[in-house]
C-alpha positions in Angstrom: 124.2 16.8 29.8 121.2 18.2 31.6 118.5 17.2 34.4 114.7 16.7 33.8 112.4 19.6 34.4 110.4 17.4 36.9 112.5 16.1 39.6 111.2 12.6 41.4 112.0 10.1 43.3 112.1 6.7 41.1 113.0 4.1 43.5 116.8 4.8 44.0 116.6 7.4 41.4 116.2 11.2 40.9 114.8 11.4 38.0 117.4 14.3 36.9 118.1 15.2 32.4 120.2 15.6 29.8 120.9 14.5 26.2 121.6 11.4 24.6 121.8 10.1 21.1 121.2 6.5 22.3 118.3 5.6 24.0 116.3 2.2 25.0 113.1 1.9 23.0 109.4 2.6 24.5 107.0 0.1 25.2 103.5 1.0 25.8 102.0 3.7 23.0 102.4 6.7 21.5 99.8 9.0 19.8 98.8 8.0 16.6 100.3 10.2 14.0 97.7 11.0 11.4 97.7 14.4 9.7 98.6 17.3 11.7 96.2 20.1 12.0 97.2 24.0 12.5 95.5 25.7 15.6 94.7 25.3 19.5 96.8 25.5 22.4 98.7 22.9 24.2 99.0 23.2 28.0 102.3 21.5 29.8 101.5 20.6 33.5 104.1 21.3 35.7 104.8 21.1 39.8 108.3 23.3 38.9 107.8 27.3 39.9 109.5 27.8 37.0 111.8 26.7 34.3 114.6 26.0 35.0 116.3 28.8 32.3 114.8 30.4 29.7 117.9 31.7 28.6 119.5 29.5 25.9 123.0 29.6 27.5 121.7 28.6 30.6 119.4 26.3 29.7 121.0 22.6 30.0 118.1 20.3 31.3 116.5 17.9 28.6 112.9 18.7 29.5 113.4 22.3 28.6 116.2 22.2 26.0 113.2 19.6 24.1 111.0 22.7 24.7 112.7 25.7 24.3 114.8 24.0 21.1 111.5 23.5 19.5 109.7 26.5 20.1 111.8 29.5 20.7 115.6 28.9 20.0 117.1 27.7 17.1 120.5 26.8 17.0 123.3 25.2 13.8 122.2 21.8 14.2 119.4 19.9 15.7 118.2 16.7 16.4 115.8 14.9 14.1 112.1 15.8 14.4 111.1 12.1 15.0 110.5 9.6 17.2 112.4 5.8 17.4 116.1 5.9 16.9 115.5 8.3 13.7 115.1 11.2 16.5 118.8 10.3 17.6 120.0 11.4 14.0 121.3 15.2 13.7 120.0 17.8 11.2 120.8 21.4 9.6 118.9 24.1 11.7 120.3 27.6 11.7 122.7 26.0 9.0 122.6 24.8 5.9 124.8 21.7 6.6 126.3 19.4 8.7 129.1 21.8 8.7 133.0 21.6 7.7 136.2 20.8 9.2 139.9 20.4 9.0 142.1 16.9 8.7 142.0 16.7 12.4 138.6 18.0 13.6 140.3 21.3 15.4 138.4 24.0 12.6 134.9 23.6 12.1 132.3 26.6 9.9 129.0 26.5 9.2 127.1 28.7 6.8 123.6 30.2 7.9 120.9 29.9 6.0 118.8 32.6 4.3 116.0 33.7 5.5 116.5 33.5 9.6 114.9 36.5 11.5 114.3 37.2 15.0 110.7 37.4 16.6 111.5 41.3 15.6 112.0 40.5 11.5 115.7 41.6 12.3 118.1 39.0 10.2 119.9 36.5 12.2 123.4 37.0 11.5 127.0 35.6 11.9 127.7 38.0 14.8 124.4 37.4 16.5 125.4 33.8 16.9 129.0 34.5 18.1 127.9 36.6 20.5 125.3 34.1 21.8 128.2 31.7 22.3 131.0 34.3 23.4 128.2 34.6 27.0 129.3 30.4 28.0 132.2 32.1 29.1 130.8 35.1 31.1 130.2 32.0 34.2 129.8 34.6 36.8 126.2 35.9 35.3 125.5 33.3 32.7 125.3 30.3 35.1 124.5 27.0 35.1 124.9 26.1 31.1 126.9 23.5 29.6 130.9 24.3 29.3 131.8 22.5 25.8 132.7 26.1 24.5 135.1 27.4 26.7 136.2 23.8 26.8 136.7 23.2 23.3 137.1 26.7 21.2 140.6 28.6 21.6 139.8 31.7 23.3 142.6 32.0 25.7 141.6 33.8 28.9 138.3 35.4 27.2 136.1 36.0 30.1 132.7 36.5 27.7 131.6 39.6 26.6 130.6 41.8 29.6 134.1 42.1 31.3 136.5 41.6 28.1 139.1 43.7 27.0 140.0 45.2 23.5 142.6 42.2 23.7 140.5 39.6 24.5 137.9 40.1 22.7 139.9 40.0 19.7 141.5 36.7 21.0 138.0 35.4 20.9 136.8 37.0 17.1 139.7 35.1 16.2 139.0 32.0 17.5 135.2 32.5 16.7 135.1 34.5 13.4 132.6 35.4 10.6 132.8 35.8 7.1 129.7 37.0 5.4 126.9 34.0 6.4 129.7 31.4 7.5 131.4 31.0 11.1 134.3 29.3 12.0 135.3 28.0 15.5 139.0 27.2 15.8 139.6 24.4 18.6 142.4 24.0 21.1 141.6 20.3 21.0 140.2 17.9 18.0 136.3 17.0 18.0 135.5 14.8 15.3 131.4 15.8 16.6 132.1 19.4 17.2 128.6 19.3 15.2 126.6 17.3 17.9 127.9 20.5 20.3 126.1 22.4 18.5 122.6 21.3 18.9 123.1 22.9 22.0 121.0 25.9 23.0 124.8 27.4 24.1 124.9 27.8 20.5 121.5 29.5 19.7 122.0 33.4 18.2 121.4 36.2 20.8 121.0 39.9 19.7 123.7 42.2 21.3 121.4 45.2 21.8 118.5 43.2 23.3 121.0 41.0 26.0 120.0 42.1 29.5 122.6 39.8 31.4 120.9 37.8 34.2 117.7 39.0 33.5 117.4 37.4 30.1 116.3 34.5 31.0 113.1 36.2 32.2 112.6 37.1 28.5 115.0 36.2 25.7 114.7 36.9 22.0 112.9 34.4 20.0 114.8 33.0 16.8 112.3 30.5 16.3 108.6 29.7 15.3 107.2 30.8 19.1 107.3 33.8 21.1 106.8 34.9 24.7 103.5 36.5 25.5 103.8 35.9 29.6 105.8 34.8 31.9 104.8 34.9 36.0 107.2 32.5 37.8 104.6 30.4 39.9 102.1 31.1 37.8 102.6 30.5 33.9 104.2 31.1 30.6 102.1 31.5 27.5 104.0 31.5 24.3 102.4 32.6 20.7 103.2 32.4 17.4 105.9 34.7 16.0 104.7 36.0 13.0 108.2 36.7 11.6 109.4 33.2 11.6 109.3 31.6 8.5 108.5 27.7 7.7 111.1 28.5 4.5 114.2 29.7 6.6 113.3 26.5 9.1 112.6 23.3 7.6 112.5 21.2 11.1 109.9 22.5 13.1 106.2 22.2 12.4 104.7 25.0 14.8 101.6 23.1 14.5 99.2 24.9 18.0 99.0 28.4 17.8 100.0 28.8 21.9 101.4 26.8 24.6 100.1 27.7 27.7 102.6 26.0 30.7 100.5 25.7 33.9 103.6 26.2 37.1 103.3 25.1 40.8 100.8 22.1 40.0 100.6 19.7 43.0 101.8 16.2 41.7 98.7 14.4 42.8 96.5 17.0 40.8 98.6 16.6 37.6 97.9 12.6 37.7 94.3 13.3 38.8 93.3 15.7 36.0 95.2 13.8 33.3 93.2 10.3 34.2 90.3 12.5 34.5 91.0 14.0 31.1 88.2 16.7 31.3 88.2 19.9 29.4 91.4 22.0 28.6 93.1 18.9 29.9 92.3 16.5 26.9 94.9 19.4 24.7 97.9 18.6 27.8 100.7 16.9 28.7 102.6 16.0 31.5 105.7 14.5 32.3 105.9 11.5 35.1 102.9 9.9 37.1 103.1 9.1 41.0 104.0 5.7 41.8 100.5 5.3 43.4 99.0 5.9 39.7 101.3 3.5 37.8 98.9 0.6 37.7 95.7 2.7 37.6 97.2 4.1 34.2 99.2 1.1 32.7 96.7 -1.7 33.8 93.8 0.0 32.0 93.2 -0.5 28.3 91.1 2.9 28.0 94.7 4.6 28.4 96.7 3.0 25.8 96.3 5.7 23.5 97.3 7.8 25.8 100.7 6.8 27.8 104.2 5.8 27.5 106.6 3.4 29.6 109.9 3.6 28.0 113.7 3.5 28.9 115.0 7.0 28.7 118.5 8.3 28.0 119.6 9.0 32.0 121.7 7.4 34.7 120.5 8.7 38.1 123.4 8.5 41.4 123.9 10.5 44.1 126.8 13.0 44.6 128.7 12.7 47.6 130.5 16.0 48.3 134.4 14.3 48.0 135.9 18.0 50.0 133.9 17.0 53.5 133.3 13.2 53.1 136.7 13.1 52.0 137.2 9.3 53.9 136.4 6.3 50.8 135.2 4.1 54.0 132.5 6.4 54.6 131.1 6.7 51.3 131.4 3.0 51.3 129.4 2.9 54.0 126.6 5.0 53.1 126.3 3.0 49.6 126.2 -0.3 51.5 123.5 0.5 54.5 121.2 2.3 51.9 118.1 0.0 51.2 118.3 0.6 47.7 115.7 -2.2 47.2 113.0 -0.8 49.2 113.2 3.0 47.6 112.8 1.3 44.3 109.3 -0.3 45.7 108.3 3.1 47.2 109.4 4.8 43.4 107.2 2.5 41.9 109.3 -1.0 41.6 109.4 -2.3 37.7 108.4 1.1 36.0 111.9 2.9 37.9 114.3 1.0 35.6 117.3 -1.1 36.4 119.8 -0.6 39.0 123.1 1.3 37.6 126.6 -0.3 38.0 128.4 2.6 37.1 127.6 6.4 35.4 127.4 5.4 31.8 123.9 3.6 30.4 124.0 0.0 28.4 122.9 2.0 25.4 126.3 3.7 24.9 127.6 0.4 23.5 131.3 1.4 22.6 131.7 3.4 25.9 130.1 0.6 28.4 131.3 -2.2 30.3 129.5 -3.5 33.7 131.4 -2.2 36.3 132.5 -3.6 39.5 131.2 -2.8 42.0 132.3 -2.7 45.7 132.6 -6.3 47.6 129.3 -6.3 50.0 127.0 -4.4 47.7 124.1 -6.9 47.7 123.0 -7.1 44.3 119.3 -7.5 44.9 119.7 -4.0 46.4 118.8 -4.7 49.7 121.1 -3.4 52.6 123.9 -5.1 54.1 124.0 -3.5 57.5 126.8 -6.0 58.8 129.5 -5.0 55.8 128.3 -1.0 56.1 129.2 -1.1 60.0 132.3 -2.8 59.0 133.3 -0.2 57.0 132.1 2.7 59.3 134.5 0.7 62.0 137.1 0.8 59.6 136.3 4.9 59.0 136.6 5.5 62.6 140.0 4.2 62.9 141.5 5.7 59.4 139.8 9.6 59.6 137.9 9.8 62.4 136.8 13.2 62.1 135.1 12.6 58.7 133.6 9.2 60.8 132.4 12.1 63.8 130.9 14.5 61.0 128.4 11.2 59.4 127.5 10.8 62.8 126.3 14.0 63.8 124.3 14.6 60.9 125.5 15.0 57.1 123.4 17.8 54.9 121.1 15.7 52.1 119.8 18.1 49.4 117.3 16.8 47.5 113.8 18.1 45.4 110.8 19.0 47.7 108.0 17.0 46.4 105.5 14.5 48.0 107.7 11.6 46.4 110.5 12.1 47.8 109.4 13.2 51.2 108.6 9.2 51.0 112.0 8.3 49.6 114.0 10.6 52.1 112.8 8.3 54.9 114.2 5.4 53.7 117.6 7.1 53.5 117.0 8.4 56.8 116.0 4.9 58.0 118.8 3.0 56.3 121.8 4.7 57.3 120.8 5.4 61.1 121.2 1.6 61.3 124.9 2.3 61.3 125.2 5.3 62.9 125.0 8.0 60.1 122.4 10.6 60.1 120.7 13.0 57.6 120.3 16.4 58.0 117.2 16.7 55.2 117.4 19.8 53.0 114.0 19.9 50.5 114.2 22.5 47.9 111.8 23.5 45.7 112.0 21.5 42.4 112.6 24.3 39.4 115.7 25.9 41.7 117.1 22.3 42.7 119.4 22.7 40.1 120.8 26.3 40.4 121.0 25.8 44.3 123.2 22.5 44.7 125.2 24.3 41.8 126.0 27.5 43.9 129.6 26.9 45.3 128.2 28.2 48.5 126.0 25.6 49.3 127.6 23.2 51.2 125.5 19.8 51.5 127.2 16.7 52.1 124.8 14.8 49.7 123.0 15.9 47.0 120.9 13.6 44.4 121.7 14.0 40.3 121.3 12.6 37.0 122.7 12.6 33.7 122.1 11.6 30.4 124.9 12.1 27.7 124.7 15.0 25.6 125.4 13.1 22.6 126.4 9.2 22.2 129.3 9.7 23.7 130.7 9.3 27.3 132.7 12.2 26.9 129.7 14.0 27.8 129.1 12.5 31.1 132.5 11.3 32.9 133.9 14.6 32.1 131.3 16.3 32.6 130.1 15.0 36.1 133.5 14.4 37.9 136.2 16.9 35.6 136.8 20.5 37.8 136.1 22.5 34.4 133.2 19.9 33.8 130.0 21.1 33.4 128.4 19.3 36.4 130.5 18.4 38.8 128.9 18.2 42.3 131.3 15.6 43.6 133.8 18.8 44.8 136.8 16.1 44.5 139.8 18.6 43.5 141.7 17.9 47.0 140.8 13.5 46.3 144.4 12.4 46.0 143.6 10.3 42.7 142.3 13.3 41.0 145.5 14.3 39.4 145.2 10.9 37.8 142.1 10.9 36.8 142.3 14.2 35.0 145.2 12.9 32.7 143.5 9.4 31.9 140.6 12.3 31.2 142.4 14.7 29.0 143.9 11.5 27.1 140.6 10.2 26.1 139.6 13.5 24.9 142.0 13.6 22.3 141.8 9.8 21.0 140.1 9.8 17.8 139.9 6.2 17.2 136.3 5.8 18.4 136.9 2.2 19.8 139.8 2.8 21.8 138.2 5.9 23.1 135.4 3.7 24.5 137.5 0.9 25.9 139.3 4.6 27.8 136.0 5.8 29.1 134.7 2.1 30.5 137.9 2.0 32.5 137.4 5.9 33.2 134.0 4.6 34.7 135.5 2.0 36.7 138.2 4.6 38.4 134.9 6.8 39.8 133.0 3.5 40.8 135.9 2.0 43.0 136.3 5.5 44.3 132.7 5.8 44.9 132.7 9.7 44.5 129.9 9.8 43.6 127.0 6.8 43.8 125.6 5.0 41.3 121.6 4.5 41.2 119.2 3.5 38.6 119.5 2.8 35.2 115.9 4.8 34.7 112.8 4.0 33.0 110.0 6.8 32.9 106.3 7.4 32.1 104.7 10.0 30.6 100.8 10.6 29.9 98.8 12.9 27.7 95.5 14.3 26.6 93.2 12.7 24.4 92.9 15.4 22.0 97.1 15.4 21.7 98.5 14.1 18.6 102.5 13.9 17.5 102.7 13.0 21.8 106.0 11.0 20.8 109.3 10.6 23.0 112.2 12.3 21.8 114.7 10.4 22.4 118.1 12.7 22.9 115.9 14.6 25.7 114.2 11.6 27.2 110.7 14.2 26.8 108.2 15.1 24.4 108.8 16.9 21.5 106.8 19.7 22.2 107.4 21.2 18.4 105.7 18.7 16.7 102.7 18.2 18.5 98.9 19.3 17.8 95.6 19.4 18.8 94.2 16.9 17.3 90.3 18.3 15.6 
């Protein structure tokens, strides 16, 4: 479903979010519980300029839906406030159940609960939600969220609110309609987990009268216990308490500090330094990831096992290989088998990266996974095999030789700009000029990664990703990642001549409802990508985190792979 805030290189892996319902358990520690005390201010380290969106339509990375979710945005549903497996478990937010549906999961209403404002005491209402979720269609300005809505709700042509007509926007009131507190979303297609959708920020109420298009992101309506004081991209974002929230209308989130400060544009080498050093406001922070370089200093040394956390998260990095130019299966053979896959997980940190992937879809998904096969060459230790790679860029040069000419004279490789992967670049660079193919290297700045390889108009022949699902099941990540209408699909492979195929097999698995034979669909789904290599597997991904000494609640959340930023405090 979504990337990770912070964007690094962890050995063959991007470390890149999204949401899953499934996740490997932790090892190390997490901060003893205790009783929570009100007050203070947290501060979140960050090397990102930004985050990524702000805006809770656009917002679809699990670093900042685990934020925004539990400070600003409520939506129907929500994952548990815990950590373990018991954080996998959804709850009531906005609504006062689980929901309702139909026989065959195509109609699904919730009913709001009393009480609900916005951060300006206005009531939250039926409409204010439907509209938020009417703006997943508007694509053209609201960019860069997840799709499930349009995807799933029967709204015809609707083209979201800004550009609709009388018509169409009462195609869409009748496929998203109110009555009194309780809204109903008729589906084109059956969802028997339509209510795992909807712990999607896509789904969070926004107020007509206050939505400023594009430029909400900057500063969108609060619905939940936290509001924005500032915001200076490269700078900061201080949030406060909004004192029209109301612990009675929201029984989830604890609102524990009274401000997060998030400190922007951090150099990664700082962050680690000032959290080991664990000096002043530092001892109330947190901070996502640790440099390779610091990985033994931190989990070597007993006086940090308060403090840290080595755990298996929820993603699956791989790397996208743009299908429309490198449209030739031998070449992205090729590039798969010359990369040393072994030495980027050394230079990522070796153990502490995770396991390499076999396919797009992570062990923990246990209906939906089978170990894939993978292509015949591919040493398994992750080494290089230089002799099979130039065997299959021979074999390129004879079948499309102008796809062979283009990996020769340099192919576009977008990736995050940070000191980690300026390490990690020069392996690729290394490994694949031993057979010929070079790398044109494209660093962007980490908080616009995201929105960049996403603009149709960027044209990179490689680009890095990773996923986790948005809910425990793999029809939030092979749809998702390789579908046209998915919601992040970098691969470009409308024109591949199996893609025809592969969007039945798709649209079949969609609609079985038998959960077992859905999985056994989505394993073999899997295994049509791999063989196809559109895109490349990488790392099955284990992360770190590392706090302040005065942080309590500093738990993983599972579903987002990142803290759960609503339930921590200063600890007095």
């Amino acid at each position: 479903m979504k990337q990770r805030r912070i964007i690094a290189a962890v050995g063959f892996a991007l470390v890149a979010s999204v949401v899953a319902a499934a996740c490997g358990g932790s090892s190390g520690s997490e901060s003893e519980g205790g009783t929570p005390t009100k007050g203070g201010t947290i501060h979140i380290l960050s090397n990102g300029e930004q985050i990524a969106h702000l805006d809770p339509q656009r917002n679809y990375t699990g670093d900042d839906l685990a934020f925004a979710g539990s400070t600003m945005h409520r939506t129907l549903t929500s994952y548990a406030y815990a950590g373990g497996d018991a954080g996998s478990e959804i709850v009531p937010d906005l609504a006062t159940d689980l929901g309702t549906h139909n026989e065959d999961g195509t109609v699904w209403s919730f009913t709001l609960r009393d009480g609900g404002t916005f951060e300006d005491g206005s009531e939250i209402t039926c409409a204010d939600v439907a509209y938020g979720v009417s703006r997943t269609w508007a694509s053209d300005v609201i960019t860069d969220g997840p799709t499930y809505a349009s995807s799933y709700i029967d709204a015809g042509d609707y083209p979201g609110p800004y550009k609709a007509t009388a018509e169409q926007q009462a195609v869409y009131d009748k496929a998203v309609s109110c009555d009194g507190k309780t809204i109903t979303f008729n589906l084109k297609v059956p969802v028997a987990d339509f209510n795992y959708t909807t712990t999607l920020l896509a789904f969070s109420p926004v107020p007509k009268a206050a939505d400023t298009g594009e430029k909400y992101d900057m500063k969108p309506v609060s619905s939940g216990p936290y509001k924005i004081e500032s915001y200076t991209i490269g700078k900061s974002l201080v949030l406060v308490r909004n004192e029209n929230w109301s612990k009675d209308s929201d029984p989830i989130r604890s609102a524990n500090p009274d401000s997060f400060v998030y400190e922007f544009g951090l150099d990664e080498a700082v962050m680690d330094e000032r959290m080991i050093k664990d000096a002043g406001d530092d001892q109330f922070a947190v901070s996502f990831g640790i440099q390779p370089e610091n990985l033994q200093t931190v989990f070597e040394d007993d006086a940090f096992k308060d403090r840290r956390v080595d755990y298996y998260d929820p993603f699956v990095t791989y790397t996208n290989l743009n299908v429309k130019n490198l449209s030739c299966v031998e070449i992205r053979k090729a590039i798969y088998l010359a990369l040393d896959r072994d030495a980027l997980r050394k230079a990522g940190g070796g153990p502490y990266t995770g396991d390499f992937a076999d396919g797009y879809i992570k062990p923990a998904l246990a209906l939906d996974y089978k170990k894939s096969t993978l292509p015949d060459g591919l040493n398994a230790d992750g080494t290089a095999n230089v002799e099979a790679a130039q065997a299959a860029m021979t074999a390129a040069e004879a079948a499309c030789p102008e796809v062979a000419a283009r990996a020769k004279a340099g192919l576009s490789f977008y990736r995050p700009a940070t000191p980690t992967w300026d390490k990690a670049v020069a392996i690729w660079i290394d490994s694949l000029g031993k057979v010929g193919i070079k790398l044109k290297d494209e660093p962007v700045e980490p908080s616009v990664y995201w929105p960049t390889v996403m603009n149709p108009e960027t044209n990179y022949d490689i680009a890095r990703g990773g996923w986790a699902p948005d809910w425990a099941n793999a029809s939030t990540v092979i749809p998702e990642l390789f579908s046209t209408n998915g919601g992040f699909n970098l691969t470009r492979n409308a024109d591949d001549p199996d893609y025809a195929e592969f969007q039945t097999k798709v649209d079949a698995a969609k609609k079985e409802l038998d959960r077992t034979k859905q999985g056994v669909m989505w394993q073999e789904l899997n295994q049509f990508v791999v063989d196809r290599l559109w895109a490349l597997p990488g790392t099955f991904t284990k992360a770190q985190s590392i706090w302040g000494s005065k942080v309590g609640n500093a738990y993983q959340w599972a579903p987002f792979g990142a803290f759960n930023y609503g339930d921590l405090y200063v600890k007095s």
